[in-house]
C-alpha positions as CSV (number, residue, x, y, z in Angstrom):
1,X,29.4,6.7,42.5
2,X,28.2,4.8,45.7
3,X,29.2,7.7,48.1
4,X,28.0,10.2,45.8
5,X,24.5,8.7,46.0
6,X,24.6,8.3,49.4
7,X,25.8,11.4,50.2
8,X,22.5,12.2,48.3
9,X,19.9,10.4,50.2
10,X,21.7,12.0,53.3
11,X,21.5,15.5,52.0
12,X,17.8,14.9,50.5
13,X,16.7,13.1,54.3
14,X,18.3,15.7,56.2
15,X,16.7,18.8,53.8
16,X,13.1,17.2,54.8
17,X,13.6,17.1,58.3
18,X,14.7,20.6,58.5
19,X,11.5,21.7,56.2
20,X,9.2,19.5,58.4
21,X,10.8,21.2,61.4
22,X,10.4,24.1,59.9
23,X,6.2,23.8,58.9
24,X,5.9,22.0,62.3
25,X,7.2,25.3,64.2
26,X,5.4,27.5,61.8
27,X,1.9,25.4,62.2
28,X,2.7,25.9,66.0
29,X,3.0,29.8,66.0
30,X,0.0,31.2,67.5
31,X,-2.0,33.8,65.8
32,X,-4.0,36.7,66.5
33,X,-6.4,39.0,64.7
34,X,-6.4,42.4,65.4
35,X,-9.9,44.2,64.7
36,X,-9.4,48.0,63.5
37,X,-11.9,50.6,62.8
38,X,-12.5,51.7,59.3
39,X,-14.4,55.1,60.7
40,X,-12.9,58.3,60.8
41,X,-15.5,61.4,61.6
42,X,-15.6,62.7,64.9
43,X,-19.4,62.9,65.6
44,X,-20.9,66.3,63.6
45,X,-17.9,68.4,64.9
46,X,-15.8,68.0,61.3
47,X,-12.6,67.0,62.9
48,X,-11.1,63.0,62.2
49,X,-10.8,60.3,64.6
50,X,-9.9,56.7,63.8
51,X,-7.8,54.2,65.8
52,X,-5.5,55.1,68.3
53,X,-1.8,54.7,67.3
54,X,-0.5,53.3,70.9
55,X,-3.3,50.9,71.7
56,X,-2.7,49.3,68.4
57,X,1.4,49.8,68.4
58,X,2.1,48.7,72.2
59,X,0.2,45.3,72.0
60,X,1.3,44.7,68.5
61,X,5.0,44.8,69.5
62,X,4.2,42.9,73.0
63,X,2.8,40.3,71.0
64,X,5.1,39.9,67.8
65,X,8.5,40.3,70.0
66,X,7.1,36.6,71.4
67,X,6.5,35.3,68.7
68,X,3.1,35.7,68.0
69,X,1.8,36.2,64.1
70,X,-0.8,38.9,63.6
71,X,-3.3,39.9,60.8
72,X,-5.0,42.8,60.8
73,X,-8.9,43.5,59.6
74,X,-11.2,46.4,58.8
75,X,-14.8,46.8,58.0
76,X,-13.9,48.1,54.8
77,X,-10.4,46.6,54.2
78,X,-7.5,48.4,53.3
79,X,-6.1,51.1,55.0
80,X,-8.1,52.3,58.5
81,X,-7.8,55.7,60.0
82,X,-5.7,57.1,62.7
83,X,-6.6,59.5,65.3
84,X,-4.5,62.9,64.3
85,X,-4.7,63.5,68.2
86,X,-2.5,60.3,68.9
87,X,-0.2,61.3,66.2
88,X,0.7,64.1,68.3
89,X,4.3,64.7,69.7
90,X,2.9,64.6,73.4
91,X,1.0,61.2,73.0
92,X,4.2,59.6,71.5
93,X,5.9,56.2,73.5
94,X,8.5,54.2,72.2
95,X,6.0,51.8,70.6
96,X,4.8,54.5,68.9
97,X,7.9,55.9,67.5
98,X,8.9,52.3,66.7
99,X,5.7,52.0,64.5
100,X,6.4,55.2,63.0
101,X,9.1,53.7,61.2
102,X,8.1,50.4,60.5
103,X,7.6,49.7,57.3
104,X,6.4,46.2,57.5
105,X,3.5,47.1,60.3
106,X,2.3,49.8,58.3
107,X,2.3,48.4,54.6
108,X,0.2,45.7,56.5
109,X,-2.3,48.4,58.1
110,X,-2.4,49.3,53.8
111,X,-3.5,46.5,53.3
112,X,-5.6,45.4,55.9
113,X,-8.3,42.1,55.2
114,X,-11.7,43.1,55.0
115,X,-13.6,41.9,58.2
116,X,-16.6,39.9,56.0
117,X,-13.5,37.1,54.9
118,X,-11.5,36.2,57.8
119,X,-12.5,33.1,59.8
120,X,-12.4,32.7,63.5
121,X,-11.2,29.3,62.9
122,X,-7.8,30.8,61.5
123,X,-6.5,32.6,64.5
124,X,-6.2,31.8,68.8
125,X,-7.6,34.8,69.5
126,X,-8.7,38.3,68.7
127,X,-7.8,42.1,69.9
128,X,-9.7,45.0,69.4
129,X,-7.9,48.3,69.7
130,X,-9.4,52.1,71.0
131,X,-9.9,55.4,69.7
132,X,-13.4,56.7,69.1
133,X,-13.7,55.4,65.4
134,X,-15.3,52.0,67.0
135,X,-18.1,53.9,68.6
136,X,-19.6,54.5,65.4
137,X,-19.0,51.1,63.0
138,X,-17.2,48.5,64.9
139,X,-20.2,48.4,67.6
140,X,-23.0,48.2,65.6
141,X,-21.2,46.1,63.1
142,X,-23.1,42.4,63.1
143,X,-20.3,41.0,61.3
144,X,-18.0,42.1,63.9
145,X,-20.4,41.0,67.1
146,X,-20.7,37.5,64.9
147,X,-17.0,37.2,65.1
148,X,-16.4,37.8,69.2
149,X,-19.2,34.9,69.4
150,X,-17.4,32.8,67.3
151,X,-14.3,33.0,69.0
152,X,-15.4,33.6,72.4
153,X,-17.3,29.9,71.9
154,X,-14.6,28.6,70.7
155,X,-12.9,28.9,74.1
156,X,-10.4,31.7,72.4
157,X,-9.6,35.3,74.0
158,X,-11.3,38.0,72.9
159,X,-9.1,41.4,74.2
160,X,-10.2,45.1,73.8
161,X,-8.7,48.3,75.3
162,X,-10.1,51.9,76.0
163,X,-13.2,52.6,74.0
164,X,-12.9,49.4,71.9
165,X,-15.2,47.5,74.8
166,X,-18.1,49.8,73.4
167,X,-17.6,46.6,70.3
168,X,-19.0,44.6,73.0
169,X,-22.8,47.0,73.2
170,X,-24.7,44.5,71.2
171,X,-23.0,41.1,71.6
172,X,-24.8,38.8,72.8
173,X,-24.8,34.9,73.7
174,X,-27.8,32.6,73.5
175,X,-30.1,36.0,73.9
176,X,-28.1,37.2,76.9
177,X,-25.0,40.2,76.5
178,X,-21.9,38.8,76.7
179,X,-20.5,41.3,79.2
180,X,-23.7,40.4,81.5
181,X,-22.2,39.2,85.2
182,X,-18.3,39.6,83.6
183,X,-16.1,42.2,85.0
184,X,-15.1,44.6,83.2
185,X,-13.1,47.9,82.5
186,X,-13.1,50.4,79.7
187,X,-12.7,54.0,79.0
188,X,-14.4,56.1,82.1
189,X,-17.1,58.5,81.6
190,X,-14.5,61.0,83.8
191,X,-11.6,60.2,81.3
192,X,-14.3,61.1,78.1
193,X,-15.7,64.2,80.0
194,X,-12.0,65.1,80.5
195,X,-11.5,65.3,76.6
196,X,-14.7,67.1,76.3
197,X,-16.5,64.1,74.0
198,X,-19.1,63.0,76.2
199,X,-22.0,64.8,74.2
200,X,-20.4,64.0,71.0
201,X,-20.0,60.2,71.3
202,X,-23.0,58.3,70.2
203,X,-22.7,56.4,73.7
204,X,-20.8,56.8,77.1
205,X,-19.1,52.9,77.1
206,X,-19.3,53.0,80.6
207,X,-22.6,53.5,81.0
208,X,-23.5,51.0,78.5
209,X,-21.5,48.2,80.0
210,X,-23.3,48.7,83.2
211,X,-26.9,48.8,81.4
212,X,-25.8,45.7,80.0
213,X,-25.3,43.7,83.2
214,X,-21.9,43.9,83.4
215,X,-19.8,44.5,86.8
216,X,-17.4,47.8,85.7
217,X,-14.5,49.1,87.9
218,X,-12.0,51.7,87.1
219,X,-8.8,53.6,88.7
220,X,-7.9,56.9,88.6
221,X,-8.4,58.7,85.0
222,X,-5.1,57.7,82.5
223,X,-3.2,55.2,85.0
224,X,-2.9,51.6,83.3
225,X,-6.0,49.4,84.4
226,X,-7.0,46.0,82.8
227,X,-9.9,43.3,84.2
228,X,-9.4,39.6,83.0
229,X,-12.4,37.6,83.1
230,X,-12.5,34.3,81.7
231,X,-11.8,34.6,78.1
232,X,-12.5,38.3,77.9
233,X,-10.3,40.7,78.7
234,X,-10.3,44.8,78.5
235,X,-8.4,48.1,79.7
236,X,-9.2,51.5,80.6
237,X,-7.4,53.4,78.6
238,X,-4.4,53.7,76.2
239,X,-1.9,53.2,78.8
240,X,-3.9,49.8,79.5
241,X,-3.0,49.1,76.3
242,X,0.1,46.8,76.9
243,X,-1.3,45.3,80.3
244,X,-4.2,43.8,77.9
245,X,-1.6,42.2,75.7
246,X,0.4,40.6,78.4
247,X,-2.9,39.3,79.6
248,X,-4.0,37.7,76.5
249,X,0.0,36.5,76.0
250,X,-0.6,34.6,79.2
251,X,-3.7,33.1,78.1
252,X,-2.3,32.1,74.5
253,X,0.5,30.0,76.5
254,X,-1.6,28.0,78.6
């Protein structure tokens, strides 16, 4: 009966330091929220837009194959729209086909939090992906803006690639735009006149970024190009996508 009971104790001791091992390393994971447009007309032309599959697939991946834990949030919750023009054979990568086909990535895009209930203080850092969708709600959205300040205060990163910088137009910190003195990249007024959208976007992000004191540099149209300043980090375009990811990996394991 004695062995029996100790071999008890010893089973029930070493169960609890495997669970607290187990909460400690899941307490530890770092987390980021991933900010998705919920907008999906093109301007007055009739055609969709949304997010762009590869600048939300390629840092996803980068991020969750190390271990990081992501959520994902709309302004309107549920399920956001994707660009039809990023679905396209000829804008396909392998992070792309991997998302294709993963079913856990895009029942979570289903179901997607709504941006009005997540907290800042649940998450390391935040990452906005492109396409033109957050042009139109994500940069006038005060809820949004509210958010970058909370976790750019915070001493968090705040990432964004292609035209998600545009989230940045009305930002500001104690009166003054965020972006003001900060370097910074984003997709080029060359790269939007190339795609034949620069009288159809309700603002040219470049030319914004510059109005709003910000110090903007680019490379040559569709070549992978990302500016780290501080906390705040953004790319060119969607092959900038990854480059942004690594960048705010980097800063998540300081």
């Amino acid at each position: 009966m004695k062995k029996i009971v100790a071999l008890l104790i010893v089973t029930f001791i070493a169960t609890s330091l495997i669970l607290t091992a187990q909460n400690k390393k899941k307490k530890d994971m770092k987390k980021v929220l991933f900010v998705v447009t919920s907008h999906d007309k093109l301007g007055n032309t009739g055609k969709k837009t949304g997010f762009w599959t590869e600048e939300l697939a390629a840092p996803y991946y980068a991020l969750v194959d190390k271990g990081i834990q992501i959520d994902i949030a709309t302004p309107l919750g549920g399920q956001p729209p994707i660009d039809p023009k990023s679905e396209d054979p000829s804008a396909a990568t392998e992070d792309t086909k991997r998302f294709d086909t993963d079913k856990v990535l895009l029942e979570k895009l289903k179901n997607t939090k709504k941006l009005s209930e997540v907290n800042e203080a649940d998450y390391d850092a935040v990452f906005y992906p492109g396409g033109h969708g957050p042009l139109w709600d994500l940069a006038e959205d005060k809820t949004s803006a509210d958010l970058i300040v909370a976790f750019y205060t915070h001493n968090k990163p705040v990432g964004f690639v292609c035209h998600a910088p545009g989230v940045l137009k009305n930002v500001k910190i104690n009166g003054e735009f965020l972006v003001k003195g900060k370097k910074v990249t984003g997709f080029a007024n060359s790269e939007e006149e190339a795609v034949g959208l620069t009288n159809i976007v309700p603002f040219l992000l470049e030319d914004v970024l510059q109005k709003n004191g910000a110090t903007y540099s680019k490379v040559e149209d569709w070549h992978p190009f990302a500016v780290e300043d501080g906390l705040l980090i953004t790319g060119q375009n969607p092959a900038s996508s990854k480059l942004v990811a690594e960048k705010l990996l980097e800063q998540l394991n300081k």
